[in-house]
C-alpha positions in Angstrom: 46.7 62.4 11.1 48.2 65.9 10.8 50.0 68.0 13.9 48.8 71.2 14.6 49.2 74.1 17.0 46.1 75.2 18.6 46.3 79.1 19.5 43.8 80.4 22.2 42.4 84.0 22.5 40.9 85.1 25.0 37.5 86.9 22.9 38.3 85.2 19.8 38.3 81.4 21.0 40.4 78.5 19.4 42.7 78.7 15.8 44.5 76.0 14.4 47.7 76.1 12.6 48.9 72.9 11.0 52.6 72.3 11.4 55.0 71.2 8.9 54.9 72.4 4.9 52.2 74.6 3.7 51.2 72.8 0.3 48.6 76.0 -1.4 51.4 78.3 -0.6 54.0 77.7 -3.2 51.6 77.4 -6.0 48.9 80.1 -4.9 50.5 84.0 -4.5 47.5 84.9 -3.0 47.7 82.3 -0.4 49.0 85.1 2.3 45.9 86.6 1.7 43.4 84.2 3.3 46.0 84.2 6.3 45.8 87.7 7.0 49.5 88.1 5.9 49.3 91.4 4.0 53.1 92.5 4.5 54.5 88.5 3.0 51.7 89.5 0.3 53.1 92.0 -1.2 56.2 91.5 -0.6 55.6 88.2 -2.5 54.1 89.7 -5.1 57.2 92.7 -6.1 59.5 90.0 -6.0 57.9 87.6 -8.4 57.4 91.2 -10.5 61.1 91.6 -10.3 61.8 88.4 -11.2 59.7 88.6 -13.5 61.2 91.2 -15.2 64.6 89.8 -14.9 63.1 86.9 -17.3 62.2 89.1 -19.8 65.7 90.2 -19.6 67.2 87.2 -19.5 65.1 84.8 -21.9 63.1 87.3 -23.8 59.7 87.1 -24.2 59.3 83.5 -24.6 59.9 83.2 -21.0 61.4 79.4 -20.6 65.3 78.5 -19.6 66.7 75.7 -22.3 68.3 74.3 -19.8 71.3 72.2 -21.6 72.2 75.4 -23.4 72.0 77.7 -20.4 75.1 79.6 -19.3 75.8 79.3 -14.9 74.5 82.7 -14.3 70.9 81.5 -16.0 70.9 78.0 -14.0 72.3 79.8 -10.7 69.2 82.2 -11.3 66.9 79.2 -12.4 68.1 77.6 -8.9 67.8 81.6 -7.2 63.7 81.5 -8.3 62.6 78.0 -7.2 64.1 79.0 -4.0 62.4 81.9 -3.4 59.0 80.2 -4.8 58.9 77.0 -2.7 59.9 79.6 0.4 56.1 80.0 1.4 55.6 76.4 1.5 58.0 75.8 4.0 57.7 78.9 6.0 53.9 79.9 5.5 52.4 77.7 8.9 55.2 79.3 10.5 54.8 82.8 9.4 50.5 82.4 10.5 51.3 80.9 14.2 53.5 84.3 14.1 50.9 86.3 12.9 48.2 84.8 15.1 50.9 85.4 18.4 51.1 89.5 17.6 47.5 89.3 17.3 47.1 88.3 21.1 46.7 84.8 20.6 48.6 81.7 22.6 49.8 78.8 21.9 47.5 76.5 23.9 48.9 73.0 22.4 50.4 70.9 20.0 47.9 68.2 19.3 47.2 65.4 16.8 44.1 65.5 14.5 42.8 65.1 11.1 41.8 68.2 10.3 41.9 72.4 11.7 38.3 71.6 13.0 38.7 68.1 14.9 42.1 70.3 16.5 40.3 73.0 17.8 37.5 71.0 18.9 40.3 68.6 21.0 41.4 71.4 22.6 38.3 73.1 23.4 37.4 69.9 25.3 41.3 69.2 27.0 40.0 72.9 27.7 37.2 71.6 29.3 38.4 68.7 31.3 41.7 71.0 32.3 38.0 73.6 34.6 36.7 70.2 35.5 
């Protein structure tokens, strides 16, 4: 069993947001996509150009840090790029209950489930005992 945070709007219904690490997000840039998170998106995207780039500046063309023969400034940018690419991962459920809050939704609950579906389908019926 998962946590999640169950947002409510008022037309829209129920949306669930797991908490804790977002696992797609680090290894998928277009990840912010599917969340509606257009502005982390790009933003994603020009920094991994620039670093990018910086690579090829760096390493050449081949692209790889040798790592016993690398100089600090090539390790403490190594260290620099994980950083900035595990980011999403621990941020991204975080940045969508944000999203989903400017977008009129509110937080209903914090509730235990297996899955987004079983979440939203606990709160719709806490929902429904709460009118009872």
């Amino acid at each position: 069993m998962s946590s999640y945070k169950v947002f409510k709007h008022q037309e829209k219904g129920f949306r669930a947001v797991k908490s804790g690490f977002a696992w797609l997000a680090p290894f998928n840039p277009i990840w912010p996509l599917f969340r509606g998170l257009w502005l982390i998106f790009i933003s994603y995207i020009i920094i991994i150009l620039v670093l990018a780039g910086i690579d090829v500046e760096i390493y050449g063309f081949e692209g790889y840090i040798d790592i016993p023969k690398a100089s600090d400034f090539q390790l403490i940018f190594f260290i620099i790029q994980i950083i900035i690419l595990v980011t999403p991962g621990f941020k991204g459920n975080e940045w969508t209950s944000n999203n989903l809050q400017k977008k009129g939704y509110v937080l209903d609950c914090s509730i235990e489930a297996k899955n987004k579906n079983e979440a939203i389908a606990l709160a719709h019926n806490q929902e429904t005992q709460r009118e009872q």
